[in-house]
Each structure stands twice: as C-alpha cells, then as structure tokens.
BALUMKOL-565258 format. One record per residue: x, y, z of N, C-alpha, C in turn; residue in three letters. Coordinates in nm, 2 decimals. Layout:
<pts>
<pt n_u="X" n_v="Y" n_w="Z" ca_u="X" ca_v="Y" ca_w="Z" c_u="X" c_v="Y" c_w="Z" type="ALA"/>
...
</pts>
This chain:
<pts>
<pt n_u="0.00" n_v="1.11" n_w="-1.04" ca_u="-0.08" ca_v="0.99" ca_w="-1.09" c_u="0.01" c_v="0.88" c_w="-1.12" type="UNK"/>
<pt n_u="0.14" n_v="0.89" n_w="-1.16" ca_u="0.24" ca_v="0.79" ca_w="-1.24" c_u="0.37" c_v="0.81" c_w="-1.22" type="UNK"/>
<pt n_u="0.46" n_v="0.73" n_w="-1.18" ca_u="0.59" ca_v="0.76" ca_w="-1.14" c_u="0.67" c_v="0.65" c_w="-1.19" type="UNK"/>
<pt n_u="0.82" n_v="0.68" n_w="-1.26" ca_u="0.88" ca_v="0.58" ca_w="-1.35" c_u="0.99" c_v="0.61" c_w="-1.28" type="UNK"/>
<pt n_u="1.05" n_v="0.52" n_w="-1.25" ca_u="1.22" ca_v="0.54" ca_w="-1.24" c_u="1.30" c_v="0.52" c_w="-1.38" type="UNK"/>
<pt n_u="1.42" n_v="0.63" n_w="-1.40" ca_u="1.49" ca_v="0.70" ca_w="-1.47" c_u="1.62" c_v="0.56" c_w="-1.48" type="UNK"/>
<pt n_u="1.61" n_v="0.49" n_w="-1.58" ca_u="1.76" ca_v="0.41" ca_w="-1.54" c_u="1.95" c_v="0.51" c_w="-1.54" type="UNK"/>
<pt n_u="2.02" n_v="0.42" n_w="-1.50" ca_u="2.13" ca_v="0.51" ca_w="-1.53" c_u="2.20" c_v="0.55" c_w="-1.67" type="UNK"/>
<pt n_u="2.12" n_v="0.47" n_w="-1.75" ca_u="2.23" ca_v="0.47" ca_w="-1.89" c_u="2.13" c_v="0.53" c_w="-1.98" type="UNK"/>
<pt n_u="2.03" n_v="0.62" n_w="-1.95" ca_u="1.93" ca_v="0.72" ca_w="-2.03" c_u="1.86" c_v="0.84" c_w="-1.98" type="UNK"/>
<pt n_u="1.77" n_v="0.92" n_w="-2.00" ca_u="1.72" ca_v="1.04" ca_w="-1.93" c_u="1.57" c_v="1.04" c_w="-1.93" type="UNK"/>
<pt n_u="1.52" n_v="1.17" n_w="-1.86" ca_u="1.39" ca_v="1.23" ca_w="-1.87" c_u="1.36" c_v="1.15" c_w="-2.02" type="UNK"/>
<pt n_u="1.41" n_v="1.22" n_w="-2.16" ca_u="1.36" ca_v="1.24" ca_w="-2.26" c_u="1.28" c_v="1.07" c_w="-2.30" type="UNK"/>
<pt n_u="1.38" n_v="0.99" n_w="-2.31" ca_u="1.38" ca_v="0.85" ca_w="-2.37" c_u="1.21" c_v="0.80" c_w="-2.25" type="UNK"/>
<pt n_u="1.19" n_v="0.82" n_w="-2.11" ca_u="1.08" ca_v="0.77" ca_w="-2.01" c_u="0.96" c_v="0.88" c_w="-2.05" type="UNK"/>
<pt n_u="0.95" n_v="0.93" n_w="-2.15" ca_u="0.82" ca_v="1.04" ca_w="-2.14" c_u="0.68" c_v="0.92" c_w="-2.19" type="UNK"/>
<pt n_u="0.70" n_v="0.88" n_w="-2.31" ca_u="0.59" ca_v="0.81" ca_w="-2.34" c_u="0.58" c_v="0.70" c_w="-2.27" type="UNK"/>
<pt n_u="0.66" n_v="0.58" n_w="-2.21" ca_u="0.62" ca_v="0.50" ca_w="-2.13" c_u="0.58" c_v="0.53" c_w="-1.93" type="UNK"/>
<pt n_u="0.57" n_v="0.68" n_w="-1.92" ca_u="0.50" ca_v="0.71" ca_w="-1.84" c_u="0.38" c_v="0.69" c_w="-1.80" type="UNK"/>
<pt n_u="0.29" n_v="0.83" n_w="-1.93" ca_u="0.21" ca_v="0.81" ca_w="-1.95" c_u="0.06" c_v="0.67" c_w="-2.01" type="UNK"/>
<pt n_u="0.19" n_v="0.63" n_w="-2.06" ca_u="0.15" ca_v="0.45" ca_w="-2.12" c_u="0.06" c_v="0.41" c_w="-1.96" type="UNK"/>
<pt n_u="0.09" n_v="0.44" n_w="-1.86" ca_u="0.09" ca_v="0.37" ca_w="-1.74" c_u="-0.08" c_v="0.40" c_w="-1.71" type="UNK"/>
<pt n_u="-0.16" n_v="0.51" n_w="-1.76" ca_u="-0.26" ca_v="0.58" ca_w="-1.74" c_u="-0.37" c_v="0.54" c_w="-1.84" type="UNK"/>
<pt n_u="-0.47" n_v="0.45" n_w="-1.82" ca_u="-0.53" ca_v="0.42" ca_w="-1.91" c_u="-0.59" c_v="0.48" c_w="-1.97" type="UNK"/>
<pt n_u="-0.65" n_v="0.62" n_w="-1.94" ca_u="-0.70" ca_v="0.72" ca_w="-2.01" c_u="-0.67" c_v="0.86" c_w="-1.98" type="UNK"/>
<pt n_u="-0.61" n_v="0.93" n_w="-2.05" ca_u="-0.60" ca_v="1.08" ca_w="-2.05" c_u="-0.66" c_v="1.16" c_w="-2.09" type="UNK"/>
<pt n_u="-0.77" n_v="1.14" n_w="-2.16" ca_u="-0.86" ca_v="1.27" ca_w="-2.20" c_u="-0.93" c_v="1.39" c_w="-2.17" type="UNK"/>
<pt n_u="-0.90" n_v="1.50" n_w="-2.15" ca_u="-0.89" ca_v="1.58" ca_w="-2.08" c_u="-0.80" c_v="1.63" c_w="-1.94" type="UNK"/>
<pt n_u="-0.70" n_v="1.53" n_w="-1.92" ca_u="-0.64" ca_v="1.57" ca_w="-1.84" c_u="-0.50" c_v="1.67" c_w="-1.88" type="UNK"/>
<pt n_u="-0.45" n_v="1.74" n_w="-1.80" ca_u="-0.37" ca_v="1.87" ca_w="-1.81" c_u="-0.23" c_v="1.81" c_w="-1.78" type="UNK"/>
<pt n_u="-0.16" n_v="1.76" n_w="-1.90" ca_u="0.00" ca_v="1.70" ca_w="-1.82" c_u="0.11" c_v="1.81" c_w="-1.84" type="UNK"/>
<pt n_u="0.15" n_v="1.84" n_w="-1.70" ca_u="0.24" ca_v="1.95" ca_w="-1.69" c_u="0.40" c_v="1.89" c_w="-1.72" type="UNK"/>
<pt n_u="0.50" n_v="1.95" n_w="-1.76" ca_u="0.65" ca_v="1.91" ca_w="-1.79" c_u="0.73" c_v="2.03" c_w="-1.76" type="UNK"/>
<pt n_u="0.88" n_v="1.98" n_w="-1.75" ca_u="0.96" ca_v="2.08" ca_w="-1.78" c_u="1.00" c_v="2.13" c_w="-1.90" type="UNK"/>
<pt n_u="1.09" n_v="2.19" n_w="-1.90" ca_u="1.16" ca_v="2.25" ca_w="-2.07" c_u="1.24" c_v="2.11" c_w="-2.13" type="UNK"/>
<pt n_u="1.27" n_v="2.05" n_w="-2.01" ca_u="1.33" ca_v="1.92" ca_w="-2.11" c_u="1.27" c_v="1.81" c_w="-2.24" type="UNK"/>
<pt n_u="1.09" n_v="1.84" n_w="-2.13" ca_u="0.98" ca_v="1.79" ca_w="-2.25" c_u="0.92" c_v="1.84" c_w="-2.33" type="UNK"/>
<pt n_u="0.96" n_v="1.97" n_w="-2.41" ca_u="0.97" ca_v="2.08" ca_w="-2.51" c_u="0.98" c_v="2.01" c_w="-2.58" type="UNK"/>
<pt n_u="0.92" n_v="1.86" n_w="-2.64" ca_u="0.96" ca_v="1.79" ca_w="-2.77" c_u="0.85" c_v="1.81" c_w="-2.85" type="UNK"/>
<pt n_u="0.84" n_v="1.82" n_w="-2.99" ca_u="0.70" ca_v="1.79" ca_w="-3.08" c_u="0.66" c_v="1.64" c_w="-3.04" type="UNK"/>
<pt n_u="0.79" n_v="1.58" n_w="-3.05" ca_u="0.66" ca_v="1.42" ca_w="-3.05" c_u="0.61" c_v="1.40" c_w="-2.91" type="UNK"/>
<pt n_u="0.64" n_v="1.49" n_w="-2.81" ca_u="0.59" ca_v="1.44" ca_w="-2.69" c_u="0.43" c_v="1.55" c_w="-2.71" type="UNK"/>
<pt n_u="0.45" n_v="1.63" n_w="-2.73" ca_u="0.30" ca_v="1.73" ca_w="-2.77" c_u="0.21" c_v="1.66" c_w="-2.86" type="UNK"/>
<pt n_u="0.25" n_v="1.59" n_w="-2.95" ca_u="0.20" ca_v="1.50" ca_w="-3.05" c_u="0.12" c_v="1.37" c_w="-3.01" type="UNK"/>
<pt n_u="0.24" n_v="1.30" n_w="-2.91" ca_u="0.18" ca_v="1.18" ca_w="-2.79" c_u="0.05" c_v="1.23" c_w="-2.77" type="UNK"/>
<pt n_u="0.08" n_v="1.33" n_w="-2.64" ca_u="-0.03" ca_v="1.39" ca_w="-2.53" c_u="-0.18" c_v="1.44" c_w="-2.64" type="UNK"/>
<pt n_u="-0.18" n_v="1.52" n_w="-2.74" ca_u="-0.29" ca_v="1.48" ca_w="-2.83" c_u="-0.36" c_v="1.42" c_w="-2.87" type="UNK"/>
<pt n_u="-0.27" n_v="1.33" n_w="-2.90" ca_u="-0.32" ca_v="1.17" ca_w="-2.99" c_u="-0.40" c_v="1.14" c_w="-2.86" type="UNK"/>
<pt n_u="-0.36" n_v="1.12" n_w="-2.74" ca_u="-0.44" ca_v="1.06" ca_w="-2.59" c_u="-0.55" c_v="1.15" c_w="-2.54" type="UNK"/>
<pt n_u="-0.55" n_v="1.25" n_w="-2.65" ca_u="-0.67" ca_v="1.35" ca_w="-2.59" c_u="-0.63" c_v="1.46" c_w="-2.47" type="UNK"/>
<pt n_u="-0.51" n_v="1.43" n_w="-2.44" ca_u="-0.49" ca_v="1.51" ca_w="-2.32" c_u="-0.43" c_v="1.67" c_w="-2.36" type="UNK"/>
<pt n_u="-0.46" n_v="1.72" n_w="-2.25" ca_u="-0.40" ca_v="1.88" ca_w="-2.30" c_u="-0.24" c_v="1.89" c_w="-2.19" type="UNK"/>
<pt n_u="-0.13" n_v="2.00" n_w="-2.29" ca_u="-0.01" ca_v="2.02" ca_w="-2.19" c_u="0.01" c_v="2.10" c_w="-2.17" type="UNK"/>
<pt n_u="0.11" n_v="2.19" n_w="-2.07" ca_u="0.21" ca_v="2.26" ca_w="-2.06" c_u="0.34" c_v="2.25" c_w="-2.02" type="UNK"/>
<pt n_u="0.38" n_v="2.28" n_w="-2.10" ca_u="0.50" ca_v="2.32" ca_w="-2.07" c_u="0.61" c_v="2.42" c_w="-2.08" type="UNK"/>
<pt n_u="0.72" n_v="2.44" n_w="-1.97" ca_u="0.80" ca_v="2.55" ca_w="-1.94" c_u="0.92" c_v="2.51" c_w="-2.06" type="UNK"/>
<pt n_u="0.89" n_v="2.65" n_w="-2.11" ca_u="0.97" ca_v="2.72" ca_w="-2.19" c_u="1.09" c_v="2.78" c_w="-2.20" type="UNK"/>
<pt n_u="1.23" n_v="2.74" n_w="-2.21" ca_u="1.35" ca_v="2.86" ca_w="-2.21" c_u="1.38" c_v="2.92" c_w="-2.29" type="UNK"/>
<pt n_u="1.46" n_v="3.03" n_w="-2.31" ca_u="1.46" ca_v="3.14" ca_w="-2.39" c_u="1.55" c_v="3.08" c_w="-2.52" type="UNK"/>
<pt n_u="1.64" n_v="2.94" n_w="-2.47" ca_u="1.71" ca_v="2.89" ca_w="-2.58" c_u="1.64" c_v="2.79" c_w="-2.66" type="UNK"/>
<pt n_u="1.52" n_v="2.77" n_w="-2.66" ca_u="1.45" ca_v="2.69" ca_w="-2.75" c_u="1.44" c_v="2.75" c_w="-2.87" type="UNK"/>
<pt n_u="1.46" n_v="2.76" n_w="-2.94" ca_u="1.42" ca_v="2.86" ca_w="-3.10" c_u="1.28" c_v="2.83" c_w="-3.15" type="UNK"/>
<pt n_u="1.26" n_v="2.68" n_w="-3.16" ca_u="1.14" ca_v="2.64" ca_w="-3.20" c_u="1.01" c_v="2.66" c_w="-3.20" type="UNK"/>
<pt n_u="1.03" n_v="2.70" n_w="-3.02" ca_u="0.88" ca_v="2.70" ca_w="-2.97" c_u="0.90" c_v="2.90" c_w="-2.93" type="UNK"/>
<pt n_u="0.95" n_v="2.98" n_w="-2.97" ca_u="0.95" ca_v="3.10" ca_w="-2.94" c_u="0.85" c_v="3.17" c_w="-2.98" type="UNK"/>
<pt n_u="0.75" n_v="3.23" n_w="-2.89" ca_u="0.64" ca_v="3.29" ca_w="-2.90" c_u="0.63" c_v="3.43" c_w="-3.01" type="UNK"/>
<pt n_u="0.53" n_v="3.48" n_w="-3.10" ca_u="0.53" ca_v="3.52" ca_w="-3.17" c_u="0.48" c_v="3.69" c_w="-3.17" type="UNK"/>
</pts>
C-alpha cells in the first residue's frame, strides 16, 4: 500500500510512523513488520490509527517474551 525510501544517514526504525502517515485511514487494517519494529511506540502508533499488527519476534527481545 505505502513505500518510503530509507535515507543513508538513518534506519527502518526512525521511517515507521511517516509511512504509515501516508494512508489516510487504517482502521482495521492488519500491518505486518519485522523484529526490527518490536517497538511499544510503534504498537502504540498502529492503535491509536485503529489498525491491528504483527509482528516477528526474536528470541533476544526480553520485553515482548511470551508467557
């Protein structure tokens, strides 16, 4: 749906919310990520917009370790 180019002097992390910015409505849509977008404020964002996520989990995250 949305495609950003990545500058050289930043990453994935810093382009997540001006992605989505791009999509005038998200509610109910399913936005998929990698483990790099394992952030609370990025799960936080996608909420607030109504939208639901997933994302891939590694075993070195401590935070999000299933219970």
């Amino acid at each position: 749906m949305a495609q950003l180019d990545v500058g050289e002097k930043t990453n994935e992390i810093t382009c997540f919310q001006p992605l989505p910015d791009t999509i005038a409505d998200l509610a109910g849509a399913v936005v998929t990520s990698d483990a790099m977008h394992t952030q609370r404020e990025h799960a936080d964002y996608l909420l607030a917009r109504g939208a639901h996520y997933m994302v891939i989990v590694k075993a070195t995250r401590r935070s999000c370790t299933a219970s």
